[in-house]
C-alpha positions in Angstrom: -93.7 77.6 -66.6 -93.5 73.8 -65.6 -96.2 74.6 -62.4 -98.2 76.8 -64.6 -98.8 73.6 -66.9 -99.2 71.5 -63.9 -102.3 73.8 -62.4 -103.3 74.2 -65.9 -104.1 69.8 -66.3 -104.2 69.3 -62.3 -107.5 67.2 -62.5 -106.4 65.1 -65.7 -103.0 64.3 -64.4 -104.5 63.5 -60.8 -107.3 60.9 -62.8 -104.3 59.7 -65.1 -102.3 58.6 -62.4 -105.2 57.1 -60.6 -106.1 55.3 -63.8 -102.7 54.1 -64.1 -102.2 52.7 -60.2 -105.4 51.0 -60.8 -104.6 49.5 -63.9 -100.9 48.3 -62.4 -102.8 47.0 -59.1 -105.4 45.1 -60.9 -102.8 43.4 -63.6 -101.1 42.0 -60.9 -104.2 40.2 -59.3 -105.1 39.4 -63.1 -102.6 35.6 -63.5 -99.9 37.3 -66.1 -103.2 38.1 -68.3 -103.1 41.7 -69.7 -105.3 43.7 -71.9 -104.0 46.7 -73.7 -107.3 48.6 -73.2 -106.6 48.6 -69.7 -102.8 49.3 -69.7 -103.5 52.1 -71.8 -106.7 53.9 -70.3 -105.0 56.5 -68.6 -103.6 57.7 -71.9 -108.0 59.2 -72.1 -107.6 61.6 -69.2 -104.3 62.1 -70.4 -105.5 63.2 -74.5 -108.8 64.6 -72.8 -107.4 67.6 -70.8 -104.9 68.3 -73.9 -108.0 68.3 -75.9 -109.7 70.6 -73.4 -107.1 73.0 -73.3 -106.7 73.3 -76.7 -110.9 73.5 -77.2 -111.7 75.7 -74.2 -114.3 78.0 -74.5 -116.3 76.1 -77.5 -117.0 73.2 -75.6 -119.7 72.6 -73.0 -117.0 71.5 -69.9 -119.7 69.3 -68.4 -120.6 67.6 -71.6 -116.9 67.1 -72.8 -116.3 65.5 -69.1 -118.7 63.0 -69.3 -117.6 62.5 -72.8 -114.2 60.8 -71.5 -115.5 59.6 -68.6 -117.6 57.6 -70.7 -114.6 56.6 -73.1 -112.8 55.6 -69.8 -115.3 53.3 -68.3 -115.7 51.3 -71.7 -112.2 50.8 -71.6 -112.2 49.7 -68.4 -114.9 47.7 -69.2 -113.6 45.9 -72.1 -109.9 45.3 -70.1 -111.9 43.7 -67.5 -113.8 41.1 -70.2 -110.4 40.5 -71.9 -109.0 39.6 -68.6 -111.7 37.2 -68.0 -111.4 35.9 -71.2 -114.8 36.7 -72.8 -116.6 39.2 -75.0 -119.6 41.4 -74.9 -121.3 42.9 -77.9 -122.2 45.9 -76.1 -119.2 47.5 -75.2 -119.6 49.2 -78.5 -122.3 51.3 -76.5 -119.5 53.1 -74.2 -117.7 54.1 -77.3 -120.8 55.6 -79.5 -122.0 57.1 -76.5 -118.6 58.8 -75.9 -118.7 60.3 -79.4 -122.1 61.5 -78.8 -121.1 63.3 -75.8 -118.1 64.7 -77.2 -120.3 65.6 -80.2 -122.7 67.3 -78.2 -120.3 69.4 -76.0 -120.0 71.2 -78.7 -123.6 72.7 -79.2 -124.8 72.1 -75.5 -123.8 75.6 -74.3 -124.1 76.4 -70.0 -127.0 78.0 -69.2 -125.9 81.8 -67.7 -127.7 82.6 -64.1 -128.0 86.7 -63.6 
């Protein structure tokens, strides 16, 4: 059962644990300054296969993909900015635009080739 689950969310866990080594290796380059968007981004991959199992079928894989990409860059993003110690207004982009992709995985179907 365990193995089945672990082909099942291969290439979410694989991108979680690559979030989180990245996260733990730039923290510690960072001067004991830590932002909680970037601690926590690989919780996205994490919640986005879970998501994707549980809404296989009625979403658009590509769409849905880019969807938490998306989410996970503007995390990224905004951990980075934190770090630094300064703000952008526009980070708010990343997170509409993940909505909208996630939004639109939903009636973006896969074209069929014959």
């Amino acid at each position: 059962m365990f193995t089945s689950v672990i082909r099942k969310y291969k290439s979410y866990l694989i991108t979680a644990a690559g979030c989180l080594i990245f996260s733990i290796i730039y923290e510690q380059f960072s001067h004991d300054v830590y932002s909680m968007y970037m601690m926590l981004a690989f919780l996205i991959p994490l919640i986005g296969g879970i998501l994707y199992q549980l809404l296989r079928g009625k979403v658009n894989k590509t769409m849905y993909t880019t969807s938490w990409v998306t989410l996970l860059v503007g995390s990224y993003m905004k951990g980075v900015l934190e770090i630094y110690g300064t703000t952008n207004k526009l980070i708010i982009v990343y997170l509409i635009a993940g909505i909208l992709l996630f939004i639109a995985s939903f009636f973006i179907k896969k074209k069929r080739t014959s």
